[in-house]
C-alpha positions as CSV (number, residue, x, y, z in Angstrom):
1,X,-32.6,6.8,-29.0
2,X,-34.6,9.3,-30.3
3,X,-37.6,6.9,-31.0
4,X,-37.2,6.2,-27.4
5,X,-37.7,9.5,-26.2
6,X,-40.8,10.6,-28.2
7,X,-42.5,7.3,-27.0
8,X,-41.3,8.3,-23.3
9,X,-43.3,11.6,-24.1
10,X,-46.3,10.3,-25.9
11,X,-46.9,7.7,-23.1
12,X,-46.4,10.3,-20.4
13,X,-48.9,12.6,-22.2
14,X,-51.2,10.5,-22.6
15,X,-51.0,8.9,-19.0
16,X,-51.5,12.9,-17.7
17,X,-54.3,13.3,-20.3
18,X,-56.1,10.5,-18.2
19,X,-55.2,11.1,-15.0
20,X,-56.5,14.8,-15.4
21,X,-60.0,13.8,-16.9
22,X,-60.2,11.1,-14.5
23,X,-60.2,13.4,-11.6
24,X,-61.7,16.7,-12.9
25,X,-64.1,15.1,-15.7
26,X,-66.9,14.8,-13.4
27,X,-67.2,18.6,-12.9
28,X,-65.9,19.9,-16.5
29,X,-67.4,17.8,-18.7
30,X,-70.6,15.5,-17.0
31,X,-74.1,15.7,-17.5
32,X,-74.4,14.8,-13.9
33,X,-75.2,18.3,-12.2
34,X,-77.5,19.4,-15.4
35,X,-79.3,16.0,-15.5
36,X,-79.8,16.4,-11.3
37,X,-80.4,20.2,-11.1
38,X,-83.4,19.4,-14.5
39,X,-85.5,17.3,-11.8
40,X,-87.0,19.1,-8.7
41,X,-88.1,15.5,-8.8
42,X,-87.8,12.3,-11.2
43,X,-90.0,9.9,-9.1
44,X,-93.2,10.0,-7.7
45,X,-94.6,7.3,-5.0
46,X,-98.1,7.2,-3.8
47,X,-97.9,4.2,-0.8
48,X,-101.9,4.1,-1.4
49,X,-102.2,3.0,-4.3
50,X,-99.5,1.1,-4.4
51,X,-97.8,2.9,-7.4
52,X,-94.0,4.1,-8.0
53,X,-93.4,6.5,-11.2
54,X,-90.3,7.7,-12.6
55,X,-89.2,10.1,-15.7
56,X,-86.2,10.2,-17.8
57,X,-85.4,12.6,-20.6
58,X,-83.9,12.1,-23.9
59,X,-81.8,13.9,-24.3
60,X,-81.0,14.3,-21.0
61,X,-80.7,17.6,-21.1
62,X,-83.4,18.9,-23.3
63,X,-82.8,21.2,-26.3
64,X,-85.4,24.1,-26.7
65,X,-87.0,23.7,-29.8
66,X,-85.5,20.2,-30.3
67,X,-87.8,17.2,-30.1
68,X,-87.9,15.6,-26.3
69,X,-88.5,11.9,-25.6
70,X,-90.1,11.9,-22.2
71,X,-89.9,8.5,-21.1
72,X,-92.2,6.7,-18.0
73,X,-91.9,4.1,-15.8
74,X,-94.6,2.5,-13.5
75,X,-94.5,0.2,-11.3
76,X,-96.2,-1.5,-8.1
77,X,-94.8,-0.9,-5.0
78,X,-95.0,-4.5,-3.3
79,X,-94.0,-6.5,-6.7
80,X,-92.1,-6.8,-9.6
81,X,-95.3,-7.0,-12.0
82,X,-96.2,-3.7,-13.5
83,X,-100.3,-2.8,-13.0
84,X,-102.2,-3.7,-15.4
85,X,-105.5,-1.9,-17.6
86,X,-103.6,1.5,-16.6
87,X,-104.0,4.6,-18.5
88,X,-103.1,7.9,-18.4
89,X,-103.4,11.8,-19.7
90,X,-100.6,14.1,-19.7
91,X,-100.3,18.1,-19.5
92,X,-97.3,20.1,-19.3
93,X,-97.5,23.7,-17.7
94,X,-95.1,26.1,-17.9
95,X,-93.9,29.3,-15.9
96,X,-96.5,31.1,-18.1
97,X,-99.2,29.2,-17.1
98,X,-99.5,28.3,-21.0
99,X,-101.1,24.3,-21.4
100,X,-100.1,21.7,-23.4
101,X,-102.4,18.3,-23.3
102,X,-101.4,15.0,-25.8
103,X,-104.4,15.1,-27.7
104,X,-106.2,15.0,-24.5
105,X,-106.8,11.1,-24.8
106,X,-106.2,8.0,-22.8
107,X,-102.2,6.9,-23.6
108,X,-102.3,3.0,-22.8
109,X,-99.5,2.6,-19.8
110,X,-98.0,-1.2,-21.5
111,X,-95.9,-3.4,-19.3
112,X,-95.4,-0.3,-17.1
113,X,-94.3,1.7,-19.7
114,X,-95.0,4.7,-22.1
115,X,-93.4,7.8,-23.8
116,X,-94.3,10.5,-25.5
117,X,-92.5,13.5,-27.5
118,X,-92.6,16.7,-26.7
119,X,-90.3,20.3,-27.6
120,X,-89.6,22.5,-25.1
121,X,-90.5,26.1,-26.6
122,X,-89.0,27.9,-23.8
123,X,-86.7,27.8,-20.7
124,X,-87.7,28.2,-17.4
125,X,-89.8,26.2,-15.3
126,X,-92.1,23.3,-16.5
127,X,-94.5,20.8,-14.4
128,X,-95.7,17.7,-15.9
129,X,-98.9,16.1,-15.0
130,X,-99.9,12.6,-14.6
131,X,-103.7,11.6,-14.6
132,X,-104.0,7.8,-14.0
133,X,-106.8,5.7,-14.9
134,X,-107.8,2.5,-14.3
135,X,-109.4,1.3,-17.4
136,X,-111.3,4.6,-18.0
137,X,-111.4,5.7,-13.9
138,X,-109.4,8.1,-12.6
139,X,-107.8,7.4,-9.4
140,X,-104.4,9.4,-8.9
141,X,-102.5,12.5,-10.4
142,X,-98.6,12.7,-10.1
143,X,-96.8,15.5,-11.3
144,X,-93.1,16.3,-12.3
145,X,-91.2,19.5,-11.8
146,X,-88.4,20.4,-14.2
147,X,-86.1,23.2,-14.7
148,X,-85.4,23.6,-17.9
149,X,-82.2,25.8,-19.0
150,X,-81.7,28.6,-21.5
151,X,-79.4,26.8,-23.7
152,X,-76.2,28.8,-25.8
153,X,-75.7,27.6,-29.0
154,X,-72.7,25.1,-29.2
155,X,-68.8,27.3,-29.4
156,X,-66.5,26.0,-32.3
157,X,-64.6,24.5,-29.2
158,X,-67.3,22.6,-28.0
159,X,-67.8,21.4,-31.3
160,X,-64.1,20.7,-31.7
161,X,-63.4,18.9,-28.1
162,X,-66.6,16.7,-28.2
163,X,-65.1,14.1,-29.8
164,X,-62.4,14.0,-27.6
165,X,-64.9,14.2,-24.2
166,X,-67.2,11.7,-25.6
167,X,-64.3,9.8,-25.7
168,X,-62.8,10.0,-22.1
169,X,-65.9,9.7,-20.8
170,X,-66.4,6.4,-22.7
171,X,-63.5,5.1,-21.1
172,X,-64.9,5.9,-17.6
């Protein structure tokens, strides 16, 4: 009987432990609204030249002073094939008007893709610059505007309950 009654308990725990991330998870503990309120914007379409370009972070929600993945995709507006002999060069501004330029060289754009690394030494706000090439012609910039936040170093409880978010968000 007693057996019984713990399982009754357990179950019922765990069924409110669920149903309470379920319906408050979203705002507690997603990456949603700091992934959305990073991008002013994450794509960029230019109906001339036939070109669509998006941007994802990883992380995605950048660290300051942590390594960034910035990842690209390209694509044509009116197909499924990527361009082809694109290239591009890349500068990220920030709120202090301070440059930062990958090498200032060509970065091949390959099957619509490309990527680069880049730390975020401050918060605040950043822009990201696209010039495109064809072959070695320049015929468009884009640009992308992030917001990047001053981040607090993690609490013992956010290191503690991680585990336990990362699962129940798993689940969903």
């Amino acid at each position: 009987m007693f057996k019984n009654i713990k399982l009754i308990i357990f179950v019922f725990s765990l069924f409110s432990i669920l149903f309470a991330f379920s319906e408050y998870h979203s705002k507690a503990f997603s990456l949603n609204e700091a992934t959305s309120s990073i991008f002013k914007n994450d794509s960029w379409i230019s109906e001339r030249d036939d070109l669509s370009v998006t941007i994802k972070l990883m992380p995605r929600v950048p660290v300051i002073d942590e390594t960034t993945k910035i990842l690209f995709e390209v694509t044509s507006l009116n197909n499924s094939k990527p361009p082809e002999d694109l290239n591009t060069r890349i500068t990220i501004t920030d709120h202090d008007g301070r440059l930062y330029k990958f090498e200032n060289k060509l970065i091949p754009i390959i099957d619509g893709q490309f990527s680069v690394d880049y730390i975020f030494p401050d918060d605040g706000e950043h822009r990201i610059i696209l010039q495109m090439y064809k072959n070695v012609t320049p015929f468009t910039v884009s640009s992308f505007d992030l917001l990047i936040s001053h981040s607090a170093p993690p609490s013992q409880t956010d290191k503690t309950l991680k585990p336990i978010i990362d699962f129940f968000n798993s689940l969903l």
